[in-house]
C-alpha positions in Angstrom: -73.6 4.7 -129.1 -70.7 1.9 -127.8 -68.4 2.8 -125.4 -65.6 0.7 -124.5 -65.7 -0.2 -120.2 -63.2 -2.6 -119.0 -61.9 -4.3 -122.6 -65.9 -5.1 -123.7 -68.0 -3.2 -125.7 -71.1 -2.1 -123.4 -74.2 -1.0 -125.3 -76.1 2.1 -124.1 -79.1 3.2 -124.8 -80.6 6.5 -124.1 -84.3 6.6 -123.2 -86.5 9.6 -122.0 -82.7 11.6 -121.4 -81.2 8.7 -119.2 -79.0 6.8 -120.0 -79.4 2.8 -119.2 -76.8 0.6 -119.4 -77.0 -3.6 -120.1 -78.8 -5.2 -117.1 -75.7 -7.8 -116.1 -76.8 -10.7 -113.8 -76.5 -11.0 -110.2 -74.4 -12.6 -108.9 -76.5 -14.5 -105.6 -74.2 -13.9 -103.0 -74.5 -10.8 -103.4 -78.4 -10.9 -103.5 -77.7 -13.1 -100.1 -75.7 -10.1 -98.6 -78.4 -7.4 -99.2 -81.1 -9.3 -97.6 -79.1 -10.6 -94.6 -78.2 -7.0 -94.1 -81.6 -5.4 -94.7 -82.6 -7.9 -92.5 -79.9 -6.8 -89.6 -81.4 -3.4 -90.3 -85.1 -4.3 -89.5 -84.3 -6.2 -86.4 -82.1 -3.8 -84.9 -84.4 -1.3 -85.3 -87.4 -3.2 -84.1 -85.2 -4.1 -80.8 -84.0 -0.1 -80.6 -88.3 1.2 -81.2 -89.1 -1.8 -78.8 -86.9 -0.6 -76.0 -88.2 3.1 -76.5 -91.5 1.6 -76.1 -90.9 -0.3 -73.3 -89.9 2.6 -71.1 -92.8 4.8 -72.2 -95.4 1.7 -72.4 -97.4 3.7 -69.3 -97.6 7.2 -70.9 -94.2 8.1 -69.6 -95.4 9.3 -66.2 -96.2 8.1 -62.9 -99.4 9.0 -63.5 -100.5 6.2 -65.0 -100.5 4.1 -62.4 -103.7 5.8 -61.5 -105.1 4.6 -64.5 -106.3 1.4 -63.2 -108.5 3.6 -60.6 -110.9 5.3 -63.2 -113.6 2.1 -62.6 -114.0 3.5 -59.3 -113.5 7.2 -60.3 -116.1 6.4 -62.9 -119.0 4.7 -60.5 -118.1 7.3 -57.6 -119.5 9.9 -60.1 -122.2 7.7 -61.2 -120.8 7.5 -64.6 -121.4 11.3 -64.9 -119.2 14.1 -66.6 -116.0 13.6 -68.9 -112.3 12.5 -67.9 -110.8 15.1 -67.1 -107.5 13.9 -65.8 -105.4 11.4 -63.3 -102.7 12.3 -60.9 -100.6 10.3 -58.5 -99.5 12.9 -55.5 -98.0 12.2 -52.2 -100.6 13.2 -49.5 -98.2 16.1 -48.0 -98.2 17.7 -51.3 -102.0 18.3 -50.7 -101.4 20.4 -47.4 -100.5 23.7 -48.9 -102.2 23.4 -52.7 -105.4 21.5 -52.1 -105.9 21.5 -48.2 -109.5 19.8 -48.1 -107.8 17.0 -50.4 -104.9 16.7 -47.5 -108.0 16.8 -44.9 -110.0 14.3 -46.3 -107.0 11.6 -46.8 -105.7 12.2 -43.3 -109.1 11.8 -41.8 -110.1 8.5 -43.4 -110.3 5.8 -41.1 -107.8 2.7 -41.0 -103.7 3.1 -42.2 -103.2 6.6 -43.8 -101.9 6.5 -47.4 -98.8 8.0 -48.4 -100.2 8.4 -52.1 -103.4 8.8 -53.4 -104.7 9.1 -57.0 -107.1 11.9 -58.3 -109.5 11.4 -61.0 -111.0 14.2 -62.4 -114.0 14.8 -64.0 -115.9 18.2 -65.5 -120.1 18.2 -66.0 -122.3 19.9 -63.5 -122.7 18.1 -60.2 -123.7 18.0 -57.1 -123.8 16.5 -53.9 -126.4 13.8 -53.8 -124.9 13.0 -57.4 -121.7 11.5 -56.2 -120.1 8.8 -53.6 -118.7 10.5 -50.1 -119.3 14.3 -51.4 -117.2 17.4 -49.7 -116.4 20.2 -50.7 -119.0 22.9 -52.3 -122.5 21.7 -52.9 -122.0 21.6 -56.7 -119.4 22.3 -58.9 -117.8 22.4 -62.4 -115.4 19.7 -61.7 -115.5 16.3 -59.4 -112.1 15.5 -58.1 -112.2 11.7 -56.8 -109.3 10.9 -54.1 -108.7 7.3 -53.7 -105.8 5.6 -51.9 -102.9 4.4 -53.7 -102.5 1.4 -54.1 -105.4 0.1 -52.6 -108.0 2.2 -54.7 -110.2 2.6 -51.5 -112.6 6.1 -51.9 -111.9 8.5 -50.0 -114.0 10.9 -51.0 -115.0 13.6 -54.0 -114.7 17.3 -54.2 -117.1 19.1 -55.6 -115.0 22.4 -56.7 -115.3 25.4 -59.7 -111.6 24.9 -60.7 -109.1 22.7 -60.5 -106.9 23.0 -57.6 -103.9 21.2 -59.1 -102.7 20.3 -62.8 -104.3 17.7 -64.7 -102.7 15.8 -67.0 -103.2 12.8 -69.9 -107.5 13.1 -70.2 -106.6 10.8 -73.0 -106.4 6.9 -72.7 
């Protein structure tokens, strides 16, 4: 079938119920201007994903900075029990929600803390099992306080439940 587009005679061809029309050749600037802008596309949205990544590079909570105490968590436990969960918490939260947390930061020798990170951990423990033990005589979960920044142990809770949230187990 010919149809006339533009003053030439195009040839169509029908195949599988499309219709095709002549392939005409490209002309390269226009080749140029797709790939410049596909291009433009890719690195914008590599700079846009980058600066959503940046902001959330540390989990997205202040948490994380207590990530770089799980060595000590770890050995405090004797590399016992499973991750549980980190938290960064200002030592006057403790008084009310976790008083023998607040006791034992308050009462450790040398400048007190402002901060200190938790790292919790379930299994079954007790007291000759772990670094500086207080708390119950075993327990369901080991709660390991350490001073922020410093990391310095404080001491670990030997408890049945957590006193406080947990959050990110996950690393």
């Amino acid at each position: 079938m010919k149809q006339r587009s533009g003053g030439r005679a195009v040839a169509r061809v029908e195949v599988r119920g499309t219709v095709r029309g002549p392939s005409r050749p490209e002309e390269p600037w226009s080749r140029r201007v797709r790939l410049a802008t596909a291009a433009l596309v890719l690195v914008a949205g590599a700079g846009v994903l980058g600066g959503c990544a940046a902001a959330r590079s540390e989990l997205g909570t202040a948490n994380s900075n207590c990530y770089i105490g799980l060595p000590e968590g770890v050995a405090a436990v004797h590399h016992h029990g499973r991750l549980f969960g980190v938290r960064l918490v200002t030592v006057a939260s403790l008084e009310r929600r976790a008083p023998l947390l607040y006791r034992a930061a308050r009462q450790a020798p040398g400048p007190k803390a402002a901060q200190v990170c938790l790292v919790a951990f379930t299994g079954a423990f007790d007291a000759a099992g772990v670094e500086h033990p207080f708390g119950r005589p075993t327990g369901h979960l080991a709660v390991v306080e350490l001073e922020y920044p410093s990391k310095r142990l404080l001491g670990t809770l030997l408890l049945r439940h957590a006193p406080l949230p947990f959050g990110h187990p996950h690393l």
